[in-house]
Every structure is written in C-alpha cells, then in structure tokens.
PyMOL CGO cylinders between C-alpha atoms (Angstrom):
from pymol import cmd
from pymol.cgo import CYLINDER

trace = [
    CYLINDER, 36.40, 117.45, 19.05, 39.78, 118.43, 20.65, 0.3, 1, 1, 1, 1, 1, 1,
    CYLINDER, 39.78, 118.43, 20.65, 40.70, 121.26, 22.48, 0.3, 1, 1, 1, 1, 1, 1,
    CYLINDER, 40.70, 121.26, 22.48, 44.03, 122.87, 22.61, 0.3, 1, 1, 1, 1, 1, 1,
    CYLINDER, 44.03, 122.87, 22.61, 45.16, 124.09, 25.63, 0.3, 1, 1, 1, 1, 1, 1,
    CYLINDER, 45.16, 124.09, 25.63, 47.94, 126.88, 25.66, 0.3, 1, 1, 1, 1, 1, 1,
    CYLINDER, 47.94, 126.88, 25.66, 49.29, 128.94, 28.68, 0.3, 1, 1, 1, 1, 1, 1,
    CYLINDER, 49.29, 128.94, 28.68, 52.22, 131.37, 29.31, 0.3, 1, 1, 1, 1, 1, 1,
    CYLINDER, 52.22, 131.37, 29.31, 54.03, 131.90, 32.64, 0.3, 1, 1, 1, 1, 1, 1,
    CYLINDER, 54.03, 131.90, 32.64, 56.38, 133.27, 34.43, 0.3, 1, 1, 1, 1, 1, 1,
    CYLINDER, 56.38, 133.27, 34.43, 55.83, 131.68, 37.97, 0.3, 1, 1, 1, 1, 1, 1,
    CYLINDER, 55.83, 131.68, 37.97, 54.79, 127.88, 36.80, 0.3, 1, 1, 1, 1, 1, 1,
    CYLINDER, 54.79, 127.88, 36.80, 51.07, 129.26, 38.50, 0.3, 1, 1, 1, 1, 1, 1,
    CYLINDER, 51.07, 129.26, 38.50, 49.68, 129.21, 34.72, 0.3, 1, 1, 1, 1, 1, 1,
    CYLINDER, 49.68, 129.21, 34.72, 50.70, 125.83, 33.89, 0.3, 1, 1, 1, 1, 1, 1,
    CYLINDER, 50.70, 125.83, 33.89, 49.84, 124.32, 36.80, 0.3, 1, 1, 1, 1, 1, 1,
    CYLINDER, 49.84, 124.32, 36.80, 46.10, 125.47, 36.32, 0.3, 1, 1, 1, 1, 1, 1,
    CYLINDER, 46.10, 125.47, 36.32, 46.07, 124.45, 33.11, 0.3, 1, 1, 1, 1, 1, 1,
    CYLINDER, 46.07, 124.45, 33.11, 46.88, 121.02, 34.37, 0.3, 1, 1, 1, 1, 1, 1,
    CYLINDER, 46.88, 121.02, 34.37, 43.83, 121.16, 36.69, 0.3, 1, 1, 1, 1, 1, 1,
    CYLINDER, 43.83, 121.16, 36.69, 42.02, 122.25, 33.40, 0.3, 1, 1, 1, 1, 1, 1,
    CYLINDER, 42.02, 122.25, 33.40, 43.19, 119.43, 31.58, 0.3, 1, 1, 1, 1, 1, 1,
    CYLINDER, 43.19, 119.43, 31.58, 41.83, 116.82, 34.32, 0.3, 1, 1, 1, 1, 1, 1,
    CYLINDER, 41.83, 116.82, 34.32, 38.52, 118.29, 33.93, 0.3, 1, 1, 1, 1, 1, 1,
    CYLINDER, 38.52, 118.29, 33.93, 38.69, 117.58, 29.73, 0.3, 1, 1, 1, 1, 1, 1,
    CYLINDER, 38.69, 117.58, 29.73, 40.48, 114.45, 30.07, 0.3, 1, 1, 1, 1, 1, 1,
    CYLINDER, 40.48, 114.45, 30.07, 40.71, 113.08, 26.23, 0.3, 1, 1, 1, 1, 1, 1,
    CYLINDER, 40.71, 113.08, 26.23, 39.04, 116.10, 24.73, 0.3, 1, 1, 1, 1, 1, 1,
    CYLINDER, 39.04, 116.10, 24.73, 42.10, 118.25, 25.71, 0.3, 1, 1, 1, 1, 1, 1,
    CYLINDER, 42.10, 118.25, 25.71, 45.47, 118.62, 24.21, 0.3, 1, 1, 1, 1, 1, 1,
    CYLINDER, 45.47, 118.62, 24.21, 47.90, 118.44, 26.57, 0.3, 1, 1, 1, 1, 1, 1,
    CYLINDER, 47.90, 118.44, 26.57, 48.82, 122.09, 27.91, 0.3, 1, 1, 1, 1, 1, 1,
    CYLINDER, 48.82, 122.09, 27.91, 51.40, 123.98, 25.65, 0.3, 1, 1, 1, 1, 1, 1,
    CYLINDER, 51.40, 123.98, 25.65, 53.71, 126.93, 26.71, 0.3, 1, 1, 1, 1, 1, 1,
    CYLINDER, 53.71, 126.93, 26.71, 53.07, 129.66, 24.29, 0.3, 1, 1, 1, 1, 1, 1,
    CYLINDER, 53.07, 129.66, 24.29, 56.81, 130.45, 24.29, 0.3, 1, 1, 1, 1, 1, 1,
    CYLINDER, 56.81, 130.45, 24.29, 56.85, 127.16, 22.19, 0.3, 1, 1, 1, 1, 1, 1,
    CYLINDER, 56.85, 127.16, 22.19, 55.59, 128.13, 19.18, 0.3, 1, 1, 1, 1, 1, 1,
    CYLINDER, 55.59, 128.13, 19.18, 58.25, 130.00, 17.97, 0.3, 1, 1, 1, 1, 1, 1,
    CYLINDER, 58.25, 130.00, 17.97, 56.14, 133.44, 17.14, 0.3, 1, 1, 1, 1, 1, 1,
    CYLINDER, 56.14, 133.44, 17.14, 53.78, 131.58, 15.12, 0.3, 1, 1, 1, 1, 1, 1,
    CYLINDER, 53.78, 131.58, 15.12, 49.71, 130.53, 16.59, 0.3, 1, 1, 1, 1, 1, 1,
    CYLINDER, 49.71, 130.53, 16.59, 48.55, 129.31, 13.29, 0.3, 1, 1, 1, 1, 1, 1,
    CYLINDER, 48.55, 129.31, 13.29, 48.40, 126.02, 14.99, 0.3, 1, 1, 1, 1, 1, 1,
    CYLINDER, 48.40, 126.02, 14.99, 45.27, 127.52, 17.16, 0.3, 1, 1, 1, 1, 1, 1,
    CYLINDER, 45.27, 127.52, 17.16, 43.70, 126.90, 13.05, 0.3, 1, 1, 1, 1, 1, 1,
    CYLINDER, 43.70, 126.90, 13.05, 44.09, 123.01, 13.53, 0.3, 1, 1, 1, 1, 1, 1,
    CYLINDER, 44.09, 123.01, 13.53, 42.03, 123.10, 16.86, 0.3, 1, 1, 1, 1, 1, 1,
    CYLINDER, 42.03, 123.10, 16.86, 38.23, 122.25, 17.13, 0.3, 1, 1, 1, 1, 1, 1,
    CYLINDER, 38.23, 122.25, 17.13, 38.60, 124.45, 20.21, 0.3, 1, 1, 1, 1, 1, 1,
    CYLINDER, 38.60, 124.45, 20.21, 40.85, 126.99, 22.85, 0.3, 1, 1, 1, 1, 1, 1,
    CYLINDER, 40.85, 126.99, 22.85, 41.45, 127.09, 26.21, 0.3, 1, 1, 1, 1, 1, 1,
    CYLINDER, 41.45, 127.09, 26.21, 44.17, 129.78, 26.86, 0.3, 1, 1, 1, 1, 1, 1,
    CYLINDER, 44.17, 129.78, 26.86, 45.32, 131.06, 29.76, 0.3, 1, 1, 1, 1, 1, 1,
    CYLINDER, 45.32, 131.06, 29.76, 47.29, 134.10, 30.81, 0.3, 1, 1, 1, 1, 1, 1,
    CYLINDER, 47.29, 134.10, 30.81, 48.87, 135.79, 33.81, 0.3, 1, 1, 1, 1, 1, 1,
    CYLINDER, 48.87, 135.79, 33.81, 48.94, 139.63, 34.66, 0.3, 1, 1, 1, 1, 1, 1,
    CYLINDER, 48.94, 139.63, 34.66, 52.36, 140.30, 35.33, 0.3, 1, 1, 1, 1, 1, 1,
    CYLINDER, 52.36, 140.30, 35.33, 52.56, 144.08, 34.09, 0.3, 1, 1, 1, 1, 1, 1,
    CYLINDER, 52.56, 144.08, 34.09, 49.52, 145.23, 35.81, 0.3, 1, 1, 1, 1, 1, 1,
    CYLINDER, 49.52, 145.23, 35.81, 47.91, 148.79, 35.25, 0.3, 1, 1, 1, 1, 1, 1,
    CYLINDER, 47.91, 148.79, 35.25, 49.60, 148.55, 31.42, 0.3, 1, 1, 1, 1, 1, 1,
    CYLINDER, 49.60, 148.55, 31.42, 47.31, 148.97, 28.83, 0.3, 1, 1, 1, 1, 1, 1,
    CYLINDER, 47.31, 148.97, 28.83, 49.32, 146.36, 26.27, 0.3, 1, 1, 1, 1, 1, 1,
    CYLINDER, 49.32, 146.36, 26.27, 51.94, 143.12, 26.65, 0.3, 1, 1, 1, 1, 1, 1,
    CYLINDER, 51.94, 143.12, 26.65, 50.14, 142.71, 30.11, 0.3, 1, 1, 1, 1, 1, 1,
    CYLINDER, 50.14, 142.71, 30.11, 51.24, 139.02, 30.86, 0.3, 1, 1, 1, 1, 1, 1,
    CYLINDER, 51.24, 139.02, 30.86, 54.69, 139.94, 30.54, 0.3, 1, 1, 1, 1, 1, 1,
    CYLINDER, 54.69, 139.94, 30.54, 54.83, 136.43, 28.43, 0.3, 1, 1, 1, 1, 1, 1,
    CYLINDER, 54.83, 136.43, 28.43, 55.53, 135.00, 25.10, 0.3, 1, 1, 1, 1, 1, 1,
    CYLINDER, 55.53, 135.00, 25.10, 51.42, 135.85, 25.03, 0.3, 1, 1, 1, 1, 1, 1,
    CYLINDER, 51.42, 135.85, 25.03, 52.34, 139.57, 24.32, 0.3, 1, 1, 1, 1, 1, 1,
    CYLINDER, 52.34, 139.57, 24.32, 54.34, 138.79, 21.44, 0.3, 1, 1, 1, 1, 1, 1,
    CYLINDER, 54.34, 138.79, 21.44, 51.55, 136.74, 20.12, 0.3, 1, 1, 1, 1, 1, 1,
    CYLINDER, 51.55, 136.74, 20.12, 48.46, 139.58, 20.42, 0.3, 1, 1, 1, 1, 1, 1,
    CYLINDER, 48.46, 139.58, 20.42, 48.93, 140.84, 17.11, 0.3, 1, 1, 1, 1, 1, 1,
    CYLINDER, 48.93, 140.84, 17.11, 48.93, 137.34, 15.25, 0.3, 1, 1, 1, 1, 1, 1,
    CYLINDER, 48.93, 137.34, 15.25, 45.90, 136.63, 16.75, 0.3, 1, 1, 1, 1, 1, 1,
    CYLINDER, 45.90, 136.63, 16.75, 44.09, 138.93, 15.98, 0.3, 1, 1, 1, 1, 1, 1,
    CYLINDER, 44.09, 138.93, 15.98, 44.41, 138.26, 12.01, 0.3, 1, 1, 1, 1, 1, 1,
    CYLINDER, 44.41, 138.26, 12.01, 44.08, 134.83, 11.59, 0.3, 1, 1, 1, 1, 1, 1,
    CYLINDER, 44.08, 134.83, 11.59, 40.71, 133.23, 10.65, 0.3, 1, 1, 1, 1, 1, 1,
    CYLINDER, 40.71, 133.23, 10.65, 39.07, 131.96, 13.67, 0.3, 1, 1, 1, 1, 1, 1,
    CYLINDER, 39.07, 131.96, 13.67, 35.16, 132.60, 12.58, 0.3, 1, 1, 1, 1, 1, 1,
    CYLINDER, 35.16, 132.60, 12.58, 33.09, 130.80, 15.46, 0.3, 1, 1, 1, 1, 1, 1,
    CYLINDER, 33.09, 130.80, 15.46, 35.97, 128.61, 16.78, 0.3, 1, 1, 1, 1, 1, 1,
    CYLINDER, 35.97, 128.61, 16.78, 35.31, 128.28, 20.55, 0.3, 1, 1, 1, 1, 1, 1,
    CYLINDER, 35.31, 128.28, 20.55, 38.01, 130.03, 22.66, 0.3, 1, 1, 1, 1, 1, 1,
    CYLINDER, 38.01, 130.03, 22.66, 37.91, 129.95, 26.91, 0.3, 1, 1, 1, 1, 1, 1,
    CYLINDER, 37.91, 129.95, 26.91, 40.32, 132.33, 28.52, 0.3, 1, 1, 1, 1, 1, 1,
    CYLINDER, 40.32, 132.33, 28.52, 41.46, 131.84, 31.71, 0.3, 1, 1, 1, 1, 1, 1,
    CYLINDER, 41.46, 131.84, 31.71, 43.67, 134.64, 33.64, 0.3, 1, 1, 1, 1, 1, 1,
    CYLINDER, 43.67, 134.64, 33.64, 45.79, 134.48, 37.05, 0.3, 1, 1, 1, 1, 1, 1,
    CYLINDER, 45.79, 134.48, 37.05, 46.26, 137.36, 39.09, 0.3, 1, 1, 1, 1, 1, 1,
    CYLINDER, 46.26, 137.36, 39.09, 46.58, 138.86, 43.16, 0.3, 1, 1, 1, 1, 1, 1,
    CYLINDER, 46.58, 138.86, 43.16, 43.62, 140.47, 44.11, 0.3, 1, 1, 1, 1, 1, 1,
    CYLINDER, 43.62, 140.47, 44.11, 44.69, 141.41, 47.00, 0.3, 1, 1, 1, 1, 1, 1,
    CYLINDER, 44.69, 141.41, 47.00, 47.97, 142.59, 45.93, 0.3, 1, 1, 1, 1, 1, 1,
    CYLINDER, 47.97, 142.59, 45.93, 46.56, 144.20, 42.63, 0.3, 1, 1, 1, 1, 1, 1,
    CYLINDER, 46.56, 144.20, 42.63, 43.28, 145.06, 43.36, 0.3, 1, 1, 1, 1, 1, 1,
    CYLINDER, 43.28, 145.06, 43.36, 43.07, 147.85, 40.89, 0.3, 1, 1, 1, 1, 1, 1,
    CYLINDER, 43.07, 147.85, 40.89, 43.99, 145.50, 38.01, 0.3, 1, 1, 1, 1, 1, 1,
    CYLINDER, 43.99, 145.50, 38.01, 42.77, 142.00, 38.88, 0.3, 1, 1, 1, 1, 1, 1,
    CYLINDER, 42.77, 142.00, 38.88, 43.40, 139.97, 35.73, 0.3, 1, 1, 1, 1, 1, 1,
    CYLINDER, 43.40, 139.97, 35.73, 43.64, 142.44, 33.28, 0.3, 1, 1, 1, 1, 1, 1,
    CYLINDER, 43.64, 142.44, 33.28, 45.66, 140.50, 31.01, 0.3, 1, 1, 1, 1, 1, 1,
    CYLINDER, 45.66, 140.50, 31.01, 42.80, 138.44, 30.35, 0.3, 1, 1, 1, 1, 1, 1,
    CYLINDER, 42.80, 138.44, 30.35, 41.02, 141.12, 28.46, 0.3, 1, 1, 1, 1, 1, 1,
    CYLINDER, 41.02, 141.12, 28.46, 43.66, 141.58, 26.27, 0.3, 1, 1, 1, 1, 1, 1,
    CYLINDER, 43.66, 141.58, 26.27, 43.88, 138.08, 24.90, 0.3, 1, 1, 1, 1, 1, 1,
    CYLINDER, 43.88, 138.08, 24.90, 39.91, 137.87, 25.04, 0.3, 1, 1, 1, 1, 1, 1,
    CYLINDER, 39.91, 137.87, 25.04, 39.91, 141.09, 22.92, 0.3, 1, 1, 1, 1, 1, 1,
    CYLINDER, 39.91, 141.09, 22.92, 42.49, 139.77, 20.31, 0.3, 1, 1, 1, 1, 1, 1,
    CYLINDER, 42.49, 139.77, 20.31, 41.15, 136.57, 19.55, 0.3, 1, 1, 1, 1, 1, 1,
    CYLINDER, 41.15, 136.57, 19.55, 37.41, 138.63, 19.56, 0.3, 1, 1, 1, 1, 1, 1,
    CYLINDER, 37.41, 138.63, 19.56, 39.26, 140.53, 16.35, 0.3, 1, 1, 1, 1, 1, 1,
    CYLINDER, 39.26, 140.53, 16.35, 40.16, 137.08, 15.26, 0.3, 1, 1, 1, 1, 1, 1,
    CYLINDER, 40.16, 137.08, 15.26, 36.45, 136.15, 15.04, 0.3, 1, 1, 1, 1, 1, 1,
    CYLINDER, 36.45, 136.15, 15.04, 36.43, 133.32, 17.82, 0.3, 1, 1, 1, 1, 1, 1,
    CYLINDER, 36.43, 133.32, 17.82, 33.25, 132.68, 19.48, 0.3, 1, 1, 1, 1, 1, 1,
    CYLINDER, 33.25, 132.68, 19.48, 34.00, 133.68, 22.73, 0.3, 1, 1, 1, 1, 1, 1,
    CYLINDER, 34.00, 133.68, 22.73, 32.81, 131.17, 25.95, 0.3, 1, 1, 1, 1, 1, 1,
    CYLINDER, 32.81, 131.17, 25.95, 33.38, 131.36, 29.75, 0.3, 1, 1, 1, 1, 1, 1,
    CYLINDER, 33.38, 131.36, 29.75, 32.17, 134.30, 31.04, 0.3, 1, 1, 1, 1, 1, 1,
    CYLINDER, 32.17, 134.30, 31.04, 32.05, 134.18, 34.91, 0.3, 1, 1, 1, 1, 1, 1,
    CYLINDER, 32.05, 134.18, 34.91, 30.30, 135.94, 37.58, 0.3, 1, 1, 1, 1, 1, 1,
    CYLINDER, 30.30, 135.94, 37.58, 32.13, 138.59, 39.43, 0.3, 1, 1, 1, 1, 1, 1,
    CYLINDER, 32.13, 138.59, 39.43, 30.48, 137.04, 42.80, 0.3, 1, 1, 1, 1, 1, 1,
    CYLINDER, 30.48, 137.04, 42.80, 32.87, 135.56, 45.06, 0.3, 1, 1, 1, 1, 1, 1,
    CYLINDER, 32.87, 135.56, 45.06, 35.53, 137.87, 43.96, 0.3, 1, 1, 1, 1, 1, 1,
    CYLINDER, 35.53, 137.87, 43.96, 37.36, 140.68, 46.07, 0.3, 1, 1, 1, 1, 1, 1,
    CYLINDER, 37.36, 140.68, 46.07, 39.09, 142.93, 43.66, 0.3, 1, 1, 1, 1, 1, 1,
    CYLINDER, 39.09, 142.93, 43.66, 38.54, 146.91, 43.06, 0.3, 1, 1, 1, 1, 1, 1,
    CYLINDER, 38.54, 146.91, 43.06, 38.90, 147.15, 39.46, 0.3, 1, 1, 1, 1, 1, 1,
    CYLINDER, 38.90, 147.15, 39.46, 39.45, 144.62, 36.20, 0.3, 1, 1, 1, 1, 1, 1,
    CYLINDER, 39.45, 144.62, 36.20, 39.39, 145.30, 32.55, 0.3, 1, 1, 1, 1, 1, 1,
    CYLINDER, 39.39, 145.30, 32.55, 38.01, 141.72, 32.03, 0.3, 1, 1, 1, 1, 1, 1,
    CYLINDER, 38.01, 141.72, 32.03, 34.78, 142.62, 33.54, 0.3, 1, 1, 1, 1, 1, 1,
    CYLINDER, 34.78, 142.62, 33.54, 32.56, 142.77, 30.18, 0.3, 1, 1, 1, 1, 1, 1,
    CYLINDER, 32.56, 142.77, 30.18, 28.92, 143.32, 30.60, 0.3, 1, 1, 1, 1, 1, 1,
    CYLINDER, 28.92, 143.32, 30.60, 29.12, 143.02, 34.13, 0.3, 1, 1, 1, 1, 1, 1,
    CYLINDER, 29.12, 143.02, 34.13, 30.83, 139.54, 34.12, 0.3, 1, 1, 1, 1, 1, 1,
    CYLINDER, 30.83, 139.54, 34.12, 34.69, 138.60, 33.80, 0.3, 1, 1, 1, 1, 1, 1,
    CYLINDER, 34.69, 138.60, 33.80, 35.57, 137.38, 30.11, 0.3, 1, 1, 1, 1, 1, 1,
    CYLINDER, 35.57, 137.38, 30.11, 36.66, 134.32, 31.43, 0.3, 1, 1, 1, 1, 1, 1,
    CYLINDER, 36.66, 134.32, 31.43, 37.59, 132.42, 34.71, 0.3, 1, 1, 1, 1, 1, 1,
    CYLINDER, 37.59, 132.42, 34.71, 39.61, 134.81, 37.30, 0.3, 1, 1, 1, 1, 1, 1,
    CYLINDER, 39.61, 134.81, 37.30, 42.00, 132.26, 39.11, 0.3, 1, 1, 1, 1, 1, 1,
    CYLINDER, 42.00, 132.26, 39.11, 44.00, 133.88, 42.16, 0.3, 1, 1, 1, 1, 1, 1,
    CYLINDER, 44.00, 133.88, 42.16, 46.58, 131.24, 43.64, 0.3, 1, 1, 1, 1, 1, 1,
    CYLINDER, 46.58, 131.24, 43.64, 48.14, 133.94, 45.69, 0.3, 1, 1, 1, 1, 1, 1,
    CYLINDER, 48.14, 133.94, 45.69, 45.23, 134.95, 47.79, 0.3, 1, 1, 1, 1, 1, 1,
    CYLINDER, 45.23, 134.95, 47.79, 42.97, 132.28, 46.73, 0.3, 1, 1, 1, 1, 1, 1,
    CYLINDER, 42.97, 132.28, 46.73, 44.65, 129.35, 45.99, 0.3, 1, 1, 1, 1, 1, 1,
    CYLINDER, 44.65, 129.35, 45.99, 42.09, 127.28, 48.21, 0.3, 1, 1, 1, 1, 1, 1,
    CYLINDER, 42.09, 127.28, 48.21, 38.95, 128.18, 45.66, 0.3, 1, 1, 1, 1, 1, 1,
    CYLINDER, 38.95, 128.18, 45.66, 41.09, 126.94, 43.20, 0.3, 1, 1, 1, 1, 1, 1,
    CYLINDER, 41.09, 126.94, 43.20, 40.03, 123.35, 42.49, 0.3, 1, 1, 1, 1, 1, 1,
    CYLINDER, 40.03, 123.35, 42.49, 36.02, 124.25, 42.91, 0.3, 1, 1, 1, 1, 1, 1,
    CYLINDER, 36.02, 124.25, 42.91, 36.53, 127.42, 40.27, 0.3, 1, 1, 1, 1, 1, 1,
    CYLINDER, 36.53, 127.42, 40.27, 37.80, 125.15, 37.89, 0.3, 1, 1, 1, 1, 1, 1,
    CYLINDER, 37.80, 125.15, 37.89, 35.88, 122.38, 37.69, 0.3, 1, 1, 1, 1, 1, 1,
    CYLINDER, 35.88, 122.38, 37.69, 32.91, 124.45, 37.51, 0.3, 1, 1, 1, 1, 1, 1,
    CYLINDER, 32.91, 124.45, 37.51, 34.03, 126.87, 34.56, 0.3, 1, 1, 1, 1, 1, 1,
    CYLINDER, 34.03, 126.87, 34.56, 35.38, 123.42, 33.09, 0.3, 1, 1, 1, 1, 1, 1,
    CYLINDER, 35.38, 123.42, 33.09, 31.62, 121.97, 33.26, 0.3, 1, 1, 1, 1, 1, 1,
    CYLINDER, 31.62, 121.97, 33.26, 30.24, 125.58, 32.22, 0.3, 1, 1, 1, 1, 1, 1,
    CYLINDER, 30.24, 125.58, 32.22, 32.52, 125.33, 28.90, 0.3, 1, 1, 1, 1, 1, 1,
    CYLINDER, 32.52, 125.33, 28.90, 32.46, 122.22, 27.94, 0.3, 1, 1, 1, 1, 1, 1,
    CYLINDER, 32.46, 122.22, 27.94, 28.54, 122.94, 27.34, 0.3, 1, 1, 1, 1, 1, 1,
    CYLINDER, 28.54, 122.94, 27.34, 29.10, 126.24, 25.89, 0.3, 1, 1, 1, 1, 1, 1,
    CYLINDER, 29.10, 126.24, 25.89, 31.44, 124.11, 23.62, 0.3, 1, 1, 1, 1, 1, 1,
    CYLINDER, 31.44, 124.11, 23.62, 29.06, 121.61, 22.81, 0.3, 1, 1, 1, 1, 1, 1,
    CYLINDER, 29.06, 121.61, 22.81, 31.23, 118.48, 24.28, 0.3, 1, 1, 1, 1, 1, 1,
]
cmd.load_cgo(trace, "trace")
C-alpha cells in the first residue's frame, strides 16, 4: 500500500509538517507533493492506495477557497472523481490564538469535498488539548482531522503527529 501525500502552502508551515508526516510512514508514503504541481488536475489521487492531505487556513471566516492555495482551485475536482472507500487523512494548520473564531477551517472544506468524492474518511481527533473558540472542522464533536498550530503551538508539534500518524496508519490498515 502507498500513500500519497499532498500539501499546499503559502508559508512553507504545510510542507514542513508533511515532512514530519512522512517520517512517521517512512516507505509507505509518497514523498510530499505541492498541490500547485499538478497543474489543475488530482486524478492522480485515483493511482493512490491512500491520502494524506494537508491544508492551511489562510482566508479565515470565508465560507469557500479557505487555504488561499492551489487547494481551492482543486475543491471542485475532488469532489467528482471516484474515490469509493479510498482512505483520505486531512491535516490543517492554523493560529488559534490569532484566529480563534476559525481555527482550521480550511480543513473542513477539503474533508467535505473529498466526503462528496466518496473517500472513506480517517483521522478524526479529539478537540482536548486545543484552545480555539470556534472551527468548522469540529464534526461530531471531534476535528475531521489533525489541527496542527506552529504559530502558537509549534512545541506540540512533533507529539501530535506521531500520534495521529500511529492513529491512521491503523485506521488505514498498514
């Protein structure tokens, strides 16, 4: 089984967690892609046995193109292609203490679109531990993926990771 691993950013914050992600997965992970890279076109999401994607919020309080990345561009795409029970992770970066209101609300959106896409969602995370006022990632009482905050939070980090990484992989069936 391989995973693909795919990211957007605007800071370098996104790829460099995807890097710690890709530690954690050793072989069974692509090495992390920019999004911006695939020239408009995710139909190579179709040759993966797997997803780990992950997204900043960069136009927080918006309710569409939140990341402000080639990620918005890509929503739509997503959402039709054929992903019945493929295995997607989503991973978001945001400030929770400088958007507390919208704490990694750009996660939803891409957890949403590849939902429409028929992916078999994994990765949900407890909202313990977290100081934020308001997400639209928290599903069901949980965050639809793993919140990372490298502004505020840089120094849970490592820990967050390699515990969602351990949490997927078995939710994956690696």
């Amino acid at each position: 089984m391989v995973v693909g691993i795919y990211f957007g950013t605007q800071t370098g914050k996104s790829e460099a967690v995807c890097a710690k992600i890709k530690n954690e997965f050793g072989d069974s992970a692509s090495d992390p892609k920019d999004v911006s890279e695939l020239g408009g076109d995710p139909s190579q999401f179709l040759d993966m046995d797997g997803l780990i994607c992950v997204i900043p919020t960069w136009n927080t309080g918006e309710e569409k193109n939140r990341s402000g990345t080639a990620w918005d561009d890509l929503l739509e795409k997503i959402g039709e292609l054929d992903l019945k029970g493929k295995p997607v992770a989503i991973c978001g970066l945001g400030d929770a203490a400088g958007y507390a209101d919208n704490f990694v609300d750009a996660m939803e959106e891409l957890h949403r679109y590849f939902g429409k896409a028929g992916a078999k969602m994994v990765g949900y995370v407890s909202t313990d531990g977290y100081t934020f006022t308001g997400s639209k990632s928290v599903i069901d009482d949980k965050f639809c993926g793993l919140p990372v905050d490298e502004d505020s939070e840089s120094e849970r980090t490592d820990e967050r990771v390699k515990q969602w990484c351990s949490q997927i992989k078995s939710e994956m069936g690696l």
